[in-house]
N, C-alpha and C positions, 0 to 999 in steps of 0.2 A: 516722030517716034510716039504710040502712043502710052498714054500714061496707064502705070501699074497703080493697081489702087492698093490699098491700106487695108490689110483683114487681119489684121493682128488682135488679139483677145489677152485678157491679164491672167497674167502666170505662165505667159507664152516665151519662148526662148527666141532670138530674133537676129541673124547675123546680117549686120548692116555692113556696107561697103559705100565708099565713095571717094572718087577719081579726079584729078584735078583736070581743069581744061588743055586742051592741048598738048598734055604729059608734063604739063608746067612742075616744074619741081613744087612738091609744096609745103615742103619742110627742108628748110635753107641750112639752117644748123639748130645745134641745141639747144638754142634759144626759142625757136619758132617749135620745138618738140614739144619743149614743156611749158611752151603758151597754151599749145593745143590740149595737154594734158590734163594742166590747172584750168580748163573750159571747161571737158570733161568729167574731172572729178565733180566740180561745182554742179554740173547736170545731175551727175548719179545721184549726188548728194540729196538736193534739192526731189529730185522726182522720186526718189528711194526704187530705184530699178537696182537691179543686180547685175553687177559687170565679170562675167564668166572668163572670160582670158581679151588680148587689147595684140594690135599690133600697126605702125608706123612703119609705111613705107617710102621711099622717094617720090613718088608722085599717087599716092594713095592710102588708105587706111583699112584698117579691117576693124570691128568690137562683133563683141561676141554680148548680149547682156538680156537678162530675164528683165520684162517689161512686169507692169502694174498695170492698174484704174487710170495710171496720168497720163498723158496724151505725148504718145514717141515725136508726133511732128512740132508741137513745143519742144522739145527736147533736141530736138538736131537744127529746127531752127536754131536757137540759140548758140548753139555748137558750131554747123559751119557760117551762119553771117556774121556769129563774131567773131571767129577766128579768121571768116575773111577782110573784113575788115579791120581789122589788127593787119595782116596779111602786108595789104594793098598801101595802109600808112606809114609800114614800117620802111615795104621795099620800093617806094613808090609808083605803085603799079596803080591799075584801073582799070575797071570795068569787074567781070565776073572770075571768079578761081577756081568753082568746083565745075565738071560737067554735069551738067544737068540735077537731075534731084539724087540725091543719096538712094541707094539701092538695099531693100531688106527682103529678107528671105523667113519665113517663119522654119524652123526646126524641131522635129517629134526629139525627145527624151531619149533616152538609152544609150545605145550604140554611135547613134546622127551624132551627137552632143560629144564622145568621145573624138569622133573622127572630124570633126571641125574643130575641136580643141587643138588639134595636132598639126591639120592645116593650118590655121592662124600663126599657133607658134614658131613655124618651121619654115615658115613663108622669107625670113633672112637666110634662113640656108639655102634656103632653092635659087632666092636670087644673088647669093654671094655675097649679101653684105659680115659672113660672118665665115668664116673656113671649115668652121666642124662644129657639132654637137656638144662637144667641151667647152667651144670658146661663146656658145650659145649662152651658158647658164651663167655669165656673166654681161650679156650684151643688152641693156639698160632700156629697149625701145619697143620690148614686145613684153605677153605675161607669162613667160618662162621662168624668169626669175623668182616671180613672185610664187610661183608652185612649189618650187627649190626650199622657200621659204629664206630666200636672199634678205638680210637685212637691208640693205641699200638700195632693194627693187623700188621702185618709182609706184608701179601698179599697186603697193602693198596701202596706199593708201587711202585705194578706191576699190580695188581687185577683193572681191571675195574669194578668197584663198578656200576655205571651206568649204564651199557648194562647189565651187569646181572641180577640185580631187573627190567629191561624193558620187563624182559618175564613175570613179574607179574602186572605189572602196567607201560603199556607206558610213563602216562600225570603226574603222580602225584609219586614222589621218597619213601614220607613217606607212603604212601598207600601200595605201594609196600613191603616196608619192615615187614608192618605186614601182609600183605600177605601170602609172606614167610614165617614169621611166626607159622602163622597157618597151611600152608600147612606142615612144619616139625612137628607140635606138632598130626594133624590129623594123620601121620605116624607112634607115638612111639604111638599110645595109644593100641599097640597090643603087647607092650612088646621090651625092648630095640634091641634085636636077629633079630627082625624084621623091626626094623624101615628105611625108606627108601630101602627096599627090592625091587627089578625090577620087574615088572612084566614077564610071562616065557618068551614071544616074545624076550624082552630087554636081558634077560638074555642067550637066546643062544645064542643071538648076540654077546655076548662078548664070553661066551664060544666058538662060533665057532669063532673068530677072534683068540685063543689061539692057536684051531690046524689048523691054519692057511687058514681060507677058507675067499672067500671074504663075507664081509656083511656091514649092517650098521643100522642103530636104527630112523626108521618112518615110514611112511604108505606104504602098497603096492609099489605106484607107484614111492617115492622115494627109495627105494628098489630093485625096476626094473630099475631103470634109474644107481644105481650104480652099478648093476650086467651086465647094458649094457658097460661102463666104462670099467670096467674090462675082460671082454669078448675080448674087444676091445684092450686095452693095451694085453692080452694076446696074439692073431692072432699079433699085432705087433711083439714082442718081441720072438715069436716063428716063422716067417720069418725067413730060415733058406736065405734064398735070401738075405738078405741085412748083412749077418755075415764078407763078403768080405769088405764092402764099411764101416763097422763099426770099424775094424783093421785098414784098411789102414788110416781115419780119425782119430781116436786115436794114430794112431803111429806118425803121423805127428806131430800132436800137442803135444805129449810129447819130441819129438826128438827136437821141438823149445823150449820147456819150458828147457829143459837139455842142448841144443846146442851139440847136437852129431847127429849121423849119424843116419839112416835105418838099416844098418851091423852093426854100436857100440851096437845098442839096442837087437842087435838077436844076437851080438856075448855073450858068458859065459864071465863072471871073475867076480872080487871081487873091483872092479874100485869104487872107492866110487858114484859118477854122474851116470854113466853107472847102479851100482847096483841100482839106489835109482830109475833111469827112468825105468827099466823094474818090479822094484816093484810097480810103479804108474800106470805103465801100464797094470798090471795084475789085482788088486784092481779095478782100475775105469769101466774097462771092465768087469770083473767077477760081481762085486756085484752093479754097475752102470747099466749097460747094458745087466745084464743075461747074456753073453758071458759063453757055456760054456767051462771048463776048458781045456776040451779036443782042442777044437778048436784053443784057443790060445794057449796053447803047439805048436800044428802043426804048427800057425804063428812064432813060435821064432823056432824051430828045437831041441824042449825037450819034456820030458815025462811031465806027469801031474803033478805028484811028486813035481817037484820043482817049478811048475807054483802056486802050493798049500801054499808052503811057500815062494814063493811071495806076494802073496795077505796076507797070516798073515805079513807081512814085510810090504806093502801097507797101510795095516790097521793103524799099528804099528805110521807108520810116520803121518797119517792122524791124528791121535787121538794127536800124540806129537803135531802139528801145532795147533791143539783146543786148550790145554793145556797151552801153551804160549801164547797165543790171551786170556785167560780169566780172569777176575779179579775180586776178591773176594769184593762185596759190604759191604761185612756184618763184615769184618776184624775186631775185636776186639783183647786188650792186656789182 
């Protein structure tokens, strides 16, 4: 499958999705809900993005959230390696839990931003985890509640309640909310299967973000403006011209981050510092910088082979350092 790139810009709106492997359940019970929550929160927190509405599936997720300057793949790294690994220690599983890389869609303003609010939210009713629209505005796992202005909503302490009902009413909060409202109740009246359903446009969009093409959800011309984006990052990133100047910068700066050599880093062994810089080296290049594998082989003086589990070893350490940096908000006895 190939890889969708990243054109996301700050102050952009951004509906992420991501699916576990195999339809693997991957939220067991309420516990494992508000692990992934308290990850979550700690992210918005930390990055100061803005979390527009949130929704928890059985084997998936949806967030809906206004990006910044800070970098969204810090940001979901952290989020699913350490939630997968929580995951895997809790239920003793192993190996990987999400499919492939989490999936984002950039979204225009306006109307986009209404009509994906309502998707997200409604996404229990369509799959039955709730019976109706009444029993919705109390069902603890999506940001419904928190729009209600539910005291006990979970989202209420990450969910900017504010920006979100200003896509339905700028000047006046309580307007807004029945707004909303209505704009959900106008959707089920065709049967719960259907409520909050995309329109087609919206809906390839996400299906083609699955097999990986670029796209994004509003008119024409923003449309064209992130297919230019992308174009762009693409001609980058396939500059086979600057593959030299991209090594040599990365090797530097891992060689000072480890304190060894040019030679330690291209020589083999099993050195613990040694192994751990050319596995950072091989990660950050490979799945950073598109580098591909081939190429950095030839810069160390190995086959691909091992340059391959490198990067699962890069990973490996990458996901461990999230993993200890995160802390559970939600921790009860």
């Amino acid at each position: 499958m190939p890889r969708m790139a990243r054109v996301h810009s700050q102050g952009q709106l951004i509906h992420i999705m991501s699916h576990s492997i195999e339809k693997r359940t991957l939220f067991v019970d309420d516990n494992d809900r508000l692990e992934f929550l308290s990850r979550f929160e700690k992210g918005i927190t930390d990055s100061g993005f803005e979390c527009i509405t949130w929704s928890l599936m059985d084997n998936h997720y949806h967030l809906f959230i206004r990006i910044n300057d800070k970098s969204l793949g810090t940001f979901m790294r952290s989020l699913n390696g350490g939630y997968a690994l929580y995951y895997n220690k809790r239920h003793n599983k192993h190996g990987y839990l999400f499919q492939g890389r989490y999936k984002s869609i950039p979204c225009q303003d306006l109307n986009y931003a209404l009509t994906l609010i309502r998707y997200i939210n409604l996404n229990p009713l369509r799959a039955g985890m709730v019976k109706s629209l009444e029993e919705l505005r109390d069902y603890q796992w999506c940001g419904h509640g928190c729009l209600l202005g539910n005291e006990n909503a979970y989202g209420k302490n990450f969910q900017n309640r504010n920006t979100s009902l200003s896509f339905f009413d700028h000047n006046n909060l309580e307007n807004a909310r029945i707004l909303y409202l209505k704009f959900l109740e106008e959707s089920c009246k065709n049967g719960n299967k259907l409520a909050g359903q995309l329109a087609a446009i919206e809906a390839a969009a996400i299906s083609g973000s699955f097999k990986g093409y670029p796209t994004a959800i509003g008119d024409p011309d923003f449309f064209a403006s992130v297919l230019k984006k992308f174009k762009e990052f693409q001609c980058k990133m396939n500059r086979k011209d600057n593959y030299p100047h991209l090594l040599q910068t990365k090797s530097e700066e891992i060689c000072r981050a480890y304190n060894i050599t040019l030679s330690e880093l291209k020589r083999r062994g099993r050195k613990n510092s040694r192994s751990k810089a050319r596995a950072a080296f091989c990660y950050q290049l490979h799945v950073e910088q598109y580098i591909p594998q081939a190429v950095i082989a030839r810069f160390l003086g190995i086959t691909i082979s091992p340059v391959s589990v490198l990067i699962q070893k890069g990973r490996a350490m990458c996901e461990s350092v999230m993993e200890n940096d995160t802390v559970n908000l939600y921790q009860t006895e």
